[in-house]
C-alpha positions, 0 to 999 in steps of 0.5 A: 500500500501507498499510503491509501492506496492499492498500488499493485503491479504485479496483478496488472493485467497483460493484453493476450496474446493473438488480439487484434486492434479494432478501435482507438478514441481520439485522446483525452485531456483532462478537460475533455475526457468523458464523464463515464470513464470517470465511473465504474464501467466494463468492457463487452465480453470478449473484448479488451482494453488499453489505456495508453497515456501520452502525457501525465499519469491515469490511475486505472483503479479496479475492486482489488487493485490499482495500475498506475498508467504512465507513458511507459506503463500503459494499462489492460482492460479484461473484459466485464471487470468492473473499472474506472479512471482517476487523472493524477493531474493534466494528462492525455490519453487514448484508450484502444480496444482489442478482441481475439484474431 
């Protein structure tokens, strides 16, 4: 723990092998990013995610742990896990979405 936080790398999600990419937002600022990504959500079945930050730090925050996203640390999203963003300050980032080939 960091101080109240769960910061756990190693439960960090790894993107499977054999996906493909089928769709990447346009990036997001602070300013600009979506309320829902903000709030818990999850990916359709079959489908993953990846938070990849180009500027600043994202916290990828789920029931059991937290990924701390930087631009050399980006964050996978498996599906129907229940997650949602917290922006550590002025950021930018996408997120692409992957399912199997």
């Amino acid at each position: 723990l960091v101080g109240s936080e769960m910061c756990i790398r190693d439960r960090s999600h790894t993107l499977p092998e054999n996906m493909q990419r089928y769709l990447t937002t346009k990036s997001f600022t602070e300013a600009t990013v979506p309320k829902q990504l903000l709030a818990n959500h999850s990916i359709k079945a079959g489908s993953w995610g990846q938070v990849v930050v180009e500027s600043g730090e994202v916290d990828l925050v789920f029931a059991t742990h937290t990924h701390h996203v930087t631009p050399d640390s980006p964050g996978a999203i498996p599906p129907v896990e229940s997650h949602h963003l917290e922006l550590r300050g002025p950021v930018q980032f996408y997120v692409t979405f992957y399912r199997p080939k």
